[in-house]
N, C-alpha and C positions, 0 to 999 in steps of 0.2 A: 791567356796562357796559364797551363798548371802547371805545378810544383815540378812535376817529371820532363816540361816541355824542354828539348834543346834550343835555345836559339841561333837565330843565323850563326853559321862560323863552326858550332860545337861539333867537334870531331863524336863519331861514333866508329867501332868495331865489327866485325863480325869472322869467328875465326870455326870453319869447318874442319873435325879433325877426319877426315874421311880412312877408308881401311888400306889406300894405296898412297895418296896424296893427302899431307896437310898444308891450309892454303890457310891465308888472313887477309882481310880485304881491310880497309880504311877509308873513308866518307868525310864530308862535311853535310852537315845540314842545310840546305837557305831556307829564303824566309818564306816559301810555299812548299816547304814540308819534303822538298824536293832532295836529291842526294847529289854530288860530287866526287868521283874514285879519287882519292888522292895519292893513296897507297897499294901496291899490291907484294905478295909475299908468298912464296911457293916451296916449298920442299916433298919431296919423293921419301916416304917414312918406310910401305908398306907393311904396314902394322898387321895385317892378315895376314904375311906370312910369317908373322912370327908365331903363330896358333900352332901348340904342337899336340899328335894325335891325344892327347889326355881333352884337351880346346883349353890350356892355359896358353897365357902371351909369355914368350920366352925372354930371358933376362936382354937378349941382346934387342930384342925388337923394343923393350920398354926405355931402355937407353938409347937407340934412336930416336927416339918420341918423344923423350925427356927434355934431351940436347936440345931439340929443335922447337920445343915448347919455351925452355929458357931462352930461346932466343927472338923467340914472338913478344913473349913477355917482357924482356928490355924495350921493344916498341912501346907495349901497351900503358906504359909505369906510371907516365902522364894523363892518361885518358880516364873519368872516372867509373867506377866498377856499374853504374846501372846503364853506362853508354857502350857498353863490351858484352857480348854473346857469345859462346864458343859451345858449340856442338858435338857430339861422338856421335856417330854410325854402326855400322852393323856390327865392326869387328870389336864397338865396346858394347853391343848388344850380346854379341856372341860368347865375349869370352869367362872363364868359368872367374878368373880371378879378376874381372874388370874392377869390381869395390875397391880392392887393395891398391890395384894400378892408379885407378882413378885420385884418391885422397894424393899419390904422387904426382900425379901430372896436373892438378889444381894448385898442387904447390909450389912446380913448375913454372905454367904459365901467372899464375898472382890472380887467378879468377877464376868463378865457378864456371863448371862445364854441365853440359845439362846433356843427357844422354837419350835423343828421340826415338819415338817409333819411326819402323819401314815407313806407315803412313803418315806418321808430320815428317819425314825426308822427302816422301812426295811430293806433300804440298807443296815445301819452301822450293823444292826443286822447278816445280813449275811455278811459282811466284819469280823468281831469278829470271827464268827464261823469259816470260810474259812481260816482265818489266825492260830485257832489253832489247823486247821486239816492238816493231810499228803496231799500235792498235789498229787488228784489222777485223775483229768483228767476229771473223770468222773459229766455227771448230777446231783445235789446234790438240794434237797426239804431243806428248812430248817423252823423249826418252832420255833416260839418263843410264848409263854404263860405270858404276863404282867397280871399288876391288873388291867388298865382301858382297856387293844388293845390284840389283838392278832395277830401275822403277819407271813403270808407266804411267802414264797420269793422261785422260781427254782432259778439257777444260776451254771456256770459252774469256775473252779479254783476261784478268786476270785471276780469275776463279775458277779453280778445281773443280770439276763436276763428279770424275771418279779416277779413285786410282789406287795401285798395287805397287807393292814391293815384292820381287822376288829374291830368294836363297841361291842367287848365282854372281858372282863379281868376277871380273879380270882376272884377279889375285889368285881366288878359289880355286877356279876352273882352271888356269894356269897351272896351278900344284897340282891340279886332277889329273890333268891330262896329258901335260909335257913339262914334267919334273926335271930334267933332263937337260928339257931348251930342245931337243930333238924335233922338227915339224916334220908333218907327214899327210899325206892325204887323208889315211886312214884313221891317225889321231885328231885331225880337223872334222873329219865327219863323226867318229865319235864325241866331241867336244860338241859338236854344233846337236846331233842328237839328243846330249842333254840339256841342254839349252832350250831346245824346242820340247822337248818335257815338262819343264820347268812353267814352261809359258803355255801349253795346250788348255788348265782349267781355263784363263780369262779369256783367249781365244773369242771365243764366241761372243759375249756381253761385248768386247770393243769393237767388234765387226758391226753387230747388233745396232751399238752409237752412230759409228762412222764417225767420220771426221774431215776436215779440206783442206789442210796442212800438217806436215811431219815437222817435225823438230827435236835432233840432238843436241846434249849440253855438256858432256864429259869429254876429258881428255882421250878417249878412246876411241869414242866418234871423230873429236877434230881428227888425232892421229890417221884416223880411217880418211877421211875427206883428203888431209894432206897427202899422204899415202897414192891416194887417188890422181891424183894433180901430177905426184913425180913421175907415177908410173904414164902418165899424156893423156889424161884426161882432164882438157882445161876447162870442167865446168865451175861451177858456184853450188853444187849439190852434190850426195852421193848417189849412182843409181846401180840398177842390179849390173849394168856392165864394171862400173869400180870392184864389187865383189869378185866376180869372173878374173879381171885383173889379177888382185890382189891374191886371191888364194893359188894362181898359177906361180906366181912372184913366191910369197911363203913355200910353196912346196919346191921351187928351184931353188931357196936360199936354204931349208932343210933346218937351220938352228938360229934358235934366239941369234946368240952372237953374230951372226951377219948378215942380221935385218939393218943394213946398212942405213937405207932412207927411212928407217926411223930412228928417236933421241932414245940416246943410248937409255935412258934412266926407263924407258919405256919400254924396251924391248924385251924384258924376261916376262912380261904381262901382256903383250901383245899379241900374242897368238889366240889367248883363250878370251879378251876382249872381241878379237876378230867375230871369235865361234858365237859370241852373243849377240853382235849384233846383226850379220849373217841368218842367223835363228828368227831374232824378231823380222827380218823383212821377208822371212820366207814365210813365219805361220803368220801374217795378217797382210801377207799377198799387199807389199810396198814397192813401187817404184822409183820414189824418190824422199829423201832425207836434207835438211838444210840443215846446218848448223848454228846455234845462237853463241852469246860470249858468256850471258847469265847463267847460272846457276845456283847448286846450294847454296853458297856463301854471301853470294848476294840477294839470296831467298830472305835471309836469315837477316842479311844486313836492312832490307826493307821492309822486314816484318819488325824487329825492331823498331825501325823509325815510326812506324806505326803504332808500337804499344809507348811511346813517348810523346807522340799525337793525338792519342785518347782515341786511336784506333785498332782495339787490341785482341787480335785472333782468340782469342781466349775466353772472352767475352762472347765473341758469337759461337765457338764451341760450344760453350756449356748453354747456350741459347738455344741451338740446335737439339744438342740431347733433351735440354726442358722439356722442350716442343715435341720434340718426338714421343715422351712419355706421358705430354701432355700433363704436366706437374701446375699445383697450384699457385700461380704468381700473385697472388695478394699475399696470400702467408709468409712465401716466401720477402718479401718487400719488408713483414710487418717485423717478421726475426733481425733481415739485414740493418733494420732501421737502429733495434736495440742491442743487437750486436756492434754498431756503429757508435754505439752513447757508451757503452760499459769501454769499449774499445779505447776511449776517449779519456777516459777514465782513470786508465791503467795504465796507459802506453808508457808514460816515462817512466813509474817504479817498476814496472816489470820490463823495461829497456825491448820494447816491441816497434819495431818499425811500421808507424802505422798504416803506411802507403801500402805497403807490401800486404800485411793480415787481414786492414779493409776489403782488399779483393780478394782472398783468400776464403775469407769469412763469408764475402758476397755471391762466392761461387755454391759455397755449403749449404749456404741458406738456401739458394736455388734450386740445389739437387738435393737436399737432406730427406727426400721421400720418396725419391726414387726406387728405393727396394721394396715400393708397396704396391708395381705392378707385381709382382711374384706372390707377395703376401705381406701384411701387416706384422704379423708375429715373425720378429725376429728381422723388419723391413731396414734396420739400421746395417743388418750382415749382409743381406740381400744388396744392398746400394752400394756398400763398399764393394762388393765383388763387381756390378756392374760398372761404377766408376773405372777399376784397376783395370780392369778386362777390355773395354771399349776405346775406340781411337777418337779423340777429343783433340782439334785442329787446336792449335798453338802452345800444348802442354809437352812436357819432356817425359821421360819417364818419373824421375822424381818428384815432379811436380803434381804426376794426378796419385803418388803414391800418397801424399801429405794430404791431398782432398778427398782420398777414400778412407786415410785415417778421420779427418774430423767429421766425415760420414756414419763412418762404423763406430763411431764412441759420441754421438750426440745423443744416447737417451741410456738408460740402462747401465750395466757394471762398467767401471773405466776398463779401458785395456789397457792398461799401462805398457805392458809387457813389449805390446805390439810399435811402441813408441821407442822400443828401443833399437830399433832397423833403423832412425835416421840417423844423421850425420852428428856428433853431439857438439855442433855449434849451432846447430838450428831446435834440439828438441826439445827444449824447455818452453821456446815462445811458442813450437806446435801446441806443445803440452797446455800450457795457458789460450792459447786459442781457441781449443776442442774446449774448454771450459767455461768461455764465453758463449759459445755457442749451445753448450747445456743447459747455462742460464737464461738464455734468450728463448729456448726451449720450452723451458719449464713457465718463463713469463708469457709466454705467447699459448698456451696449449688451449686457450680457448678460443682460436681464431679469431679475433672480434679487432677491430681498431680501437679499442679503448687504451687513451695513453697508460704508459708506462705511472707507475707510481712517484709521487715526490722520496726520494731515495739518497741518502749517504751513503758513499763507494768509498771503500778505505783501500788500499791496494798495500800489503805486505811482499815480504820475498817470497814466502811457498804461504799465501792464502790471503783470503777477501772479507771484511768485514760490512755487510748490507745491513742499515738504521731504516727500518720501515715504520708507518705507525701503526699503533695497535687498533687503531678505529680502520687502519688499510687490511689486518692483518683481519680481524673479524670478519670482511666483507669476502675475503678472498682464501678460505680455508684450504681449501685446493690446492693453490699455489704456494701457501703458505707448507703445505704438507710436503709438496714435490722440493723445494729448497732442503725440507730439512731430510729429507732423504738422497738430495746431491750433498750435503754436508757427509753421510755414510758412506755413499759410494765415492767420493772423495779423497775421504782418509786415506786409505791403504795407497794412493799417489801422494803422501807427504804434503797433502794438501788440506788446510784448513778453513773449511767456508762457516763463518759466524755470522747469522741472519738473528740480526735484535728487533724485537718492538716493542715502542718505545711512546 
């Protein structure tokens, strides 16, 4: 068992802030890695509609979200910070003032929030689902209905095979279409017309898959299933007669407010949920939909458990991209190794948590040359853009923004500048990690496994003092040159590298 592993008993988190609903789920570990719900916790935020025509979030929506964060976070107070994951979705993808909101609602709940792509919502979406259905082998569609995204995902047992996020949610299309609360036949076919817009480009490639089973996981869909059930139809699935139902039902009740058979907290969102899922069974010609209980939340809660079982999606993301670009895995191994010794080195005077920058460090090393399918000259620019740009399974947004920094500043002028976009409780240990990885850099630039030099590491507050010998330093002119030219480009980061031989 490592350092990260839970043991039986350790509670773990997992809290989805979605754009219509935020939910918190709560676990126990056992001792096959397995999970336990102990807790659950739900509140109706609707954080998308507080998006006002400018796409800022409005004072009252962020005090909804505030409130209800404080009072997750009285849960969480006990539970320790690397056993708690909490998510944002589209509507903190969306909004123009999300950084400013966010620093509050971290403060809020007592822990960081990591703000993912459409497609890590995918995945965890269908990870949720997959975990709490029977392993059956089979091709499995899975859909999910939020209030700002909607996402599709095929995939077989528990693995993604492909999947999409689209720009349509409950919330959105609600405000689109029936501002009002007003239903109408008319407004449901316009609704559903853009819905099936929305969904026309993937159209094709998922027909193309196919698939042997449907699967919803949003409250949207259950509402829909239940919906189904009151109005007599006593199956265990939705099919196109529920729809038929249901839209005859909505256009006699005419307004939000007396969508009786459904929870009231749902009902201002319910018409325009209706038009999307209406949409998906009509453009990929569906008959029937089941519903699971998993979703994000418990996507998120099992991928977790995962990155604390030394099974950590992030790892095979960046595995995936390697491979894709076909990048050199000895180099990369020979950096990791000496990025791991200086790491080692340093960690307590520069107060670097070394669990965390090990794999930080170990992903850089892996992609640090990435930008030389484009070109060599300038391959460190080229790789950060690809890193930021590309959807990498188990990373946040923040997270691949920190590894397209230590990308784009491992050879050449520091960017300092660029280091001033994160959070400034995390920048400085970036800052020294991009700097380890120069040095691993500049020690590694002849490809070769020849160890590392016998070396004195002195670690300062802003700089490093390296004792090499002078009979190392003769033999290795080169390196000896690139060191003192990370001492120049150095400088102007308040940073002071002193390479002696001795």
């Amino acid at each position: 068992m490592t350092g990260q592993e839970p043991a039986t008993g350790q509670t773990l988190a997992a809290i989805d802030l979605g754009s219509n609903s935020f939910h918190m789920v709560i676990a126990e570990a056992d001792a096959d890695g397995g999970l336990q719900i102990i807790d659950r916790v739900k509140e109706m935020v609707r954080l998308n509609a507080g998006l006002d025509a400018s796409g800022n979030l409005d004072e009252d929506s962020q005090v909804r979200a505030l409130d209800c964060l404080q009072r997750f976070g009285q849960r969480l107070r006990d539970i320790p910070p690397m056993q708690v994951r909490a998510v944002g979705t589209n509507t903190f993808r969306a909004a123009h003032n999300a950084a400013q909101f966010l620093a509050r609602a971290e403060e809020a709940l007592g822990h960081s929030i990591s703000i993912i792509s459409g497609h890590e919502e995918a995945r965890l979406v269908y990870l949720g689902a997959a975990f709490s259905l029977e392993s059956s082998g089979r091709r499995r569609l899975v859909i999910d209905i939020g209030g700002g995204s909607t996402e599709l995902i095929i995939g077989r047992g528990h693995e993604a095979v492909t999947m999409d996020s689209l720009y349509i949610g409950c919330v959105s299309l609600s405000r689109r279409f029936f501002p009002d609360g007003r239903i109408s036949a008319e407004r449901l076919e316009r609704a559903r017309v853009a819905a099936f817009l929305e969904l026309e480009p993937i159209v094709g490639r998922y027909q193309r898959m196919g698939w042997e089973e449907v699967v919803g996981t949003s409250g949207t869909i259950r509402a829909v299933d239940d919906l189904s059930r009151a109005l007599g139809l006593n199956r265990d699935w939705v099919s196109l007669e529920s729809f038929e139902r249901i839209e005859r039902w909505l256009i006699r009740r005419g307004h939000a407010d007396r969508l009786d058979l459904v929870p009231e907290q749902r009902r201002p969102v319910f018409a325009g949920g209706y038009a999307i899922i209406a949409a998906v069974f009509s453009a990929l010609g569906l008959e029937r939909l089941d519903c699971a209980t998993g979703a994000l939340r418990e996507g998120v809660l099992y991928d977790l458990n995962g990155r604390l079982h030394d099974h950590d999606s992030r790892d095979q993301g960046v595995e995936a991209l390697a491979s894709r670009f076909s990048l050199d895995r000895e180099q990369a191994r020979r950096l990791q190794r000496t990025c791991g010794w200086l790491l080692a080195q340093v960690a307590e005077t520069w107060e670097m948590q070394a669990v965390i920058y090990r794999k930080q460090l170990g992903w850089a090393c892996r992609l640090h040359e990435i930008g030389t399918a484009i070109s060599f000259r300038q391959n460190h620019k080229h790789g950060s853009y690809i890193i930021e740009n590309t959807d990498i399974d188990g990373f946040s947004r923040q997270q691949q923004r920190i590894l397209a920094l230590l990308v784009r500043s491992y050879r050449q002028k520091f960017p300092l500048e660029l280091f001033e976009e994160l959070p400034a409780s995390s920048r400085r240990q970036v800052v020294r990690a991009a700097i380890l990885l120069r040095l691993a850099f500049a020690f590694g630039r002849a490809r070769s496994d020849t160890r590392l030099p016998a070396m004195k590491v002195e670690a300062k507050k802003n700089g490093l003092k390296l004792t090499l010998s002078k009979s190392w330093g003769a033999n290795h002119p080169l390196t000896v040159m690139d060191l003192e030219s990370e001492a120049e480009y150095l400088a102007p980061a308040d940073f002071a590298l002193d390479v002696r031989l001795v």
